[in-house]
C-alpha positions in Angstrom: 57.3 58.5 -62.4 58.1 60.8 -59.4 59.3 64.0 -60.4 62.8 64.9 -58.3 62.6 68.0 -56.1 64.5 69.9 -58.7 61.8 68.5 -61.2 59.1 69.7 -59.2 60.7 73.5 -58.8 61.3 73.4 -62.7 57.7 72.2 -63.4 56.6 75.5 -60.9 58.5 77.9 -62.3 57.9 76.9 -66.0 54.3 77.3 -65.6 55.3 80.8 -64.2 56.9 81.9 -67.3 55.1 80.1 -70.1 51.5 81.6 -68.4 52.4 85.3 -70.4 52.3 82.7 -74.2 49.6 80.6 -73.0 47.5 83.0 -71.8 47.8 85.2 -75.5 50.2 87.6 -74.6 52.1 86.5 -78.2 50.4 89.5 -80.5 50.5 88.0 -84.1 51.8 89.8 -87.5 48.9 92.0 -87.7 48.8 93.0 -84.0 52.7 93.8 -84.0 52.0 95.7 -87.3 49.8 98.2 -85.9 52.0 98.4 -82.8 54.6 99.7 -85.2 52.2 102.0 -86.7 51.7 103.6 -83.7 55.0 103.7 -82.8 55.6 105.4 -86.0 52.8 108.2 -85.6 53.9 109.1 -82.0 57.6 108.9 -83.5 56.4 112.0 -86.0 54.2 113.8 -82.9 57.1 113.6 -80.4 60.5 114.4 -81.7 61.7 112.7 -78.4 59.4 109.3 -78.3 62.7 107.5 -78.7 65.3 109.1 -76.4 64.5 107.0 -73.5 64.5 103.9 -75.7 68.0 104.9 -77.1 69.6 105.3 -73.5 68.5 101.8 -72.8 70.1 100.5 -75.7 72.8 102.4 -74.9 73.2 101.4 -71.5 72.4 97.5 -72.3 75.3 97.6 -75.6 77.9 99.1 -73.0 76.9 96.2 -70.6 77.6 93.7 -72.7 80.4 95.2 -74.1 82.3 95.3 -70.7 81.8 91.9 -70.9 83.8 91.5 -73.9 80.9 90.9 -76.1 80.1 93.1 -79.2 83.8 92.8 -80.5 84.9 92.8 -84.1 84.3 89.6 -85.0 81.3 89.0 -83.4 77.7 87.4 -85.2 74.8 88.6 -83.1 71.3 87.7 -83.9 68.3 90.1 -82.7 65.3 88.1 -81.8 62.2 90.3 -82.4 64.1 92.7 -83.0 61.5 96.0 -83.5 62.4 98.9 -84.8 66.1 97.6 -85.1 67.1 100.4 -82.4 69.3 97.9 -80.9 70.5 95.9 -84.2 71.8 99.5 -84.9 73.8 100.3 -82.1 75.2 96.8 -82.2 76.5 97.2 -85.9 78.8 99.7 -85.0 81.2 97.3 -83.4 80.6 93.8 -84.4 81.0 91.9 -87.7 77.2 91.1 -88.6 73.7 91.4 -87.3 70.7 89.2 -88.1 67.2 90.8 -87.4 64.2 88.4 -87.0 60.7 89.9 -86.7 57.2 88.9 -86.9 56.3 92.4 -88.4 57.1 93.2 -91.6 55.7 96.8 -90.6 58.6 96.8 -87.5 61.2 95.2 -90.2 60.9 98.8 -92.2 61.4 100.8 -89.9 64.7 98.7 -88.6 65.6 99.0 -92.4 65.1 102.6 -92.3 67.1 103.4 -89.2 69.8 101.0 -89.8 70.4 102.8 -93.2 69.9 106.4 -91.3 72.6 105.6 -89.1 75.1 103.8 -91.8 75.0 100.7 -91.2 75.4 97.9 -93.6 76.3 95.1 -91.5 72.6 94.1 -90.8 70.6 91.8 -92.4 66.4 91.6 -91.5 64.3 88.6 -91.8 60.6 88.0 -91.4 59.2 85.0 -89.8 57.6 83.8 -86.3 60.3 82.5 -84.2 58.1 79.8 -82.8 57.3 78.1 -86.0 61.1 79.4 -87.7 63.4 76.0 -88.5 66.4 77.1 -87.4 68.0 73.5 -88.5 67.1 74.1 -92.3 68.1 77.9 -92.4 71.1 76.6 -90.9 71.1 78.6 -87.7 72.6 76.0 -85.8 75.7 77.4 -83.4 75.4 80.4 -85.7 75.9 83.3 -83.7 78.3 83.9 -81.0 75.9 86.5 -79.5 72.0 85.4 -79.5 69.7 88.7 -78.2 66.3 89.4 -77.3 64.7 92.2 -75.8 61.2 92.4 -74.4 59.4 89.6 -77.1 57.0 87.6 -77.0 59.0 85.8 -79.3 60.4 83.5 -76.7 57.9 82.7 -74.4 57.9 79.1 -73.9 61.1 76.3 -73.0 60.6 74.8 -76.9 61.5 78.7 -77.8 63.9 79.0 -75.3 65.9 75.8 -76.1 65.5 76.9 -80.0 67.2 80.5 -78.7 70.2 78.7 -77.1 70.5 76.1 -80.5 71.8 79.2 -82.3 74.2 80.1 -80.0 77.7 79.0 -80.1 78.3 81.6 -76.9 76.1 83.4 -74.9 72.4 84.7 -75.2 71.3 87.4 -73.1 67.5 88.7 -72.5 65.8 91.6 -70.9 62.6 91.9 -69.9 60.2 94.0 -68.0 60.2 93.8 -64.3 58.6 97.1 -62.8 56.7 100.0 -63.9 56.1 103.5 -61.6 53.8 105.8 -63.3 52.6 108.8 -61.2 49.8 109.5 -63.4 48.2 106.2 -63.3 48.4 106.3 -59.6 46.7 109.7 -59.5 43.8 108.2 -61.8 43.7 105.6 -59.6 43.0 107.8 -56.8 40.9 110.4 -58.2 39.0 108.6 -60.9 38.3 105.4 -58.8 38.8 106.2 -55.2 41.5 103.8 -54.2 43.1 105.0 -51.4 45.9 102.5 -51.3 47.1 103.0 -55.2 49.7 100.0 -55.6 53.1 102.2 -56.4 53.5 100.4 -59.1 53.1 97.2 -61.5 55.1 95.1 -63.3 55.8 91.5 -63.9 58.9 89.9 -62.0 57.5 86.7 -61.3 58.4 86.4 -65.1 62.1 87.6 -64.5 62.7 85.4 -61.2 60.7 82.3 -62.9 63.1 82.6 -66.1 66.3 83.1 -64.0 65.2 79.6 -62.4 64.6 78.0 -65.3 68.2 78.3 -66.5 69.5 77.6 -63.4 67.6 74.2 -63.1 68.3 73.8 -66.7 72.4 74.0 -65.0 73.7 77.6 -66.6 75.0 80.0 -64.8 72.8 83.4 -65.2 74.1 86.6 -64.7 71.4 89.4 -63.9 71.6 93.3 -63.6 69.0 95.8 -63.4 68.5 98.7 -65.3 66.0 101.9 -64.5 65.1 104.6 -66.6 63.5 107.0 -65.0 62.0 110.4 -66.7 59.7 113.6 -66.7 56.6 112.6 -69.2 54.3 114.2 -71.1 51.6 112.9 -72.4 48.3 113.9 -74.7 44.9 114.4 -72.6 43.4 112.9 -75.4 40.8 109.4 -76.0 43.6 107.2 -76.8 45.4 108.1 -73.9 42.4 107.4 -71.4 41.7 104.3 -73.1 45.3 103.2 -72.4 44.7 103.8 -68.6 41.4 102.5 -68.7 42.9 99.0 -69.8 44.8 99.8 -66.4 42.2 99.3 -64.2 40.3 96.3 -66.0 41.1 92.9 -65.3 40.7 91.6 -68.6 42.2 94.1 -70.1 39.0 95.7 -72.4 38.5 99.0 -72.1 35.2 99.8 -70.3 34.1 102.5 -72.0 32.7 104.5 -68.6 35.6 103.9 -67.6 37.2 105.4 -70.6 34.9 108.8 -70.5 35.8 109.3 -66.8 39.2 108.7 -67.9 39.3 111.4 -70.7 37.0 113.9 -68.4 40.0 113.9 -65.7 42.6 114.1 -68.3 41.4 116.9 -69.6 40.8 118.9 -66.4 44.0 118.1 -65.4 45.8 119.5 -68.4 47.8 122.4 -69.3 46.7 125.1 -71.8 48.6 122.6 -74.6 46.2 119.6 -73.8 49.5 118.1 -72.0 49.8 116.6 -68.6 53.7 116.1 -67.3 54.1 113.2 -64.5 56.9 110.9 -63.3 57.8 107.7 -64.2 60.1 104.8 -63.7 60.6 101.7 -65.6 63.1 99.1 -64.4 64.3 96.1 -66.6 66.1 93.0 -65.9 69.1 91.5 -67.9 70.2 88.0 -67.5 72.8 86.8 -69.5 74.3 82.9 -70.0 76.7 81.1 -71.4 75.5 78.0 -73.5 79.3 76.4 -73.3 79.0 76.4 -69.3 76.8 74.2 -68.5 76.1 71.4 -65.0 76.2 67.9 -66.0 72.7 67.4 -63.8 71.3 70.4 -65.0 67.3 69.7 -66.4 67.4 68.4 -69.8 
C-alpha cells in the first residue's frame, strides 16, 4: 500500500526519534544505578551539584503551573523520575505523585529527598516503562498530569502511545536540545587543533522530530525553551578528561591517548585547587499536549 504524504513525513521523522532507543541509548538498571552513584558522590563533593538542576525544576513547575496544571487536585505521574527532584517540587501543590524508575539506586535517593523536604504525597515504583503493563496496574486514564524529563524511558511511538494511555489530560516532556561548553571547545582547540570548534552540540533533531510526531499523530503541541546558563567548575582530574575524551570520539569509547592528553591540559590549565572555571549553557525544550484535543485524521 502507498503511504499518504503525511504517512511518509511520519515514517521520516519517527525514524528520527526512535534512532537515540535503537541505537542503545536506553542505559539499563545497572547502568542508571551507577549513574546515580555518581550523582550521589559529586552531590557530597559539591555542595552546589544540584542548584542548576533545582532552578530548572523550578522554572518547568512554574510553567506548567501558569497553565493551570499542578492544582490541588491534581494526579501526576513522573516517568523516570531520577532523583525525584521534580516529584518533590510537584508535591507541594498537587494531590499525589507516582514515581516510576528503572533504578532502584535513583528510587532512594527520590525517597530520601522527598522525605527531606516533607512530602508525603509521593509514591515510588520500580519497573522499566517499556515492558511496565499499565492495563493490569490499572494505569489507564490515571493521571491528569503524565511527566517526563530527559528519559530514555520513552524513546519509541509503542512508549509514547503507552505515556498518553495514562493520561486523562495532558502529558508534557522535556528534553535536551543544546549544549555550550567553553571548556570543551578550548580542548578542542588546544588538545586537537580544530580551528573551527563547533559552538556547541546537542540533539534537536530529537526535539523537532518528536514535536512532528504529535502533530501528525493530530495533537496540538505546545513548546517553550528553557536555558540555564552558569559559571562551572570542574575537577582537573582522570574522570573528568575521560568525560571529554568521549567528546571527541565517535563511538563514544574513551581512547585512552586521548584521555592522557586530556588530563595533561587539564591540569596545566588549573588553578592552585586542581579547578578550572568555564562557561556553559544548556537549553532544553518543553512540549506539552493535550490527549482530550485531538484531529480526527491525525496518524493512528
Amino acid at each position: 500500500m502507498n503511504q499518504t504524504g503525511n504517512e511518509k513525513l511520519y515514517t521520516y521523522y519517527r525514524g528520527i526519534w526512535e534512532k537515540r532507543k535503537m541505537n542503545g541509548h536506553n542505559p539499563s538498571q545497572e547502568a542508571w544505578d551507577g549513574r546515580a552513584q555518581d550523582w550521589e558522590k559529586e552531590l557530597k563533593k559539591t555542595p552546589g551539584f544540584f542548584d542548576g538542576l533545582d532552578k530548572r525544576v523550578n522554572a518547568t513547575a512554574s510553567w506548567l503551573r501558569s497553565r493551570g496544571l499542578l492544582d490541588s487536585g491534581s494526579c501526576v505521574a513522573d516517568i523516570g523520575c531520577g532523583p525525584g527532584r521534580f516529584a518533590a517540587e510537584f508535591a507541594r501543590t498537587v494531590k499525589e505523585v507516582t514515581c516510576l524508575d528503572i533504578s532502584e539506586k535513583m528510587l532512594e535517593m527520590g525517597k530520601e529527598h522527598v522525605k527531606a523536604c516533607g512530602c508525603e504525597n509521593v509514591n515510588f515504583l520500580r519497573e522499566d516503562f517499556s515492558s511496565f503493563d499499565v492495563v493490569k496496574a490499572g494505569w489507564e486514564g490515571k493521571f491528569d498530569l503524565v511527566f517526563a524529563s530527559l528519559t530514555p524511558a520513552v524513546g519509541t511511538v509503542e512508549d509514547l502511545e503507552k505515556l498518553m494511555s495514562i493520561s486523562r489530560g495532558c502529558c508534557f516532556n522535556s528534553s535536551f536540545v543544546r549544549w555550550e561548553d567553553e571548556l570543551e571547545q578550548r580542548i578542542g582547540r588546544d588538545v586537537f587543533g580544530m580551528e573551527n570548534v563547533a559552538p556547541g552540540r546537542g540533539r534537536d533533531d530529537w526535539f523537532y522530530a518528536f514535536f512532528n510526531i504529535l502533530w501528525l499523530k493530530g495533537y496540538y503541541p505546545e513548546t517553550s525553551y528553557y536555558c540555564m546558563g552558569r559559571e562551572a567548575s570542574v575537577s582537573a582530574d582522570e574522570d573528568q578528561a575521560r568525560y571529554y575524551a568521549k567528546c571527541f570520539s565517535d563511538n563514544m569509547t574513551a581512547d585512552e591517548r586521548n584521555v592522557r592528553r586530556i588530563y595533561d591540559y587539564l591540569r596545566e590549565s588549573a588553578d592552585s585547587d586542581g579547578k578550572i572555571s568555564f562557561r556553559e549553557e544548556k537549553w532544553y525544550g518543553w512540549i506539552l499536549w493535550d490527549v482530550r484535543k485531538r484531529k480526527m485524521r491525525g496518524i493512528q
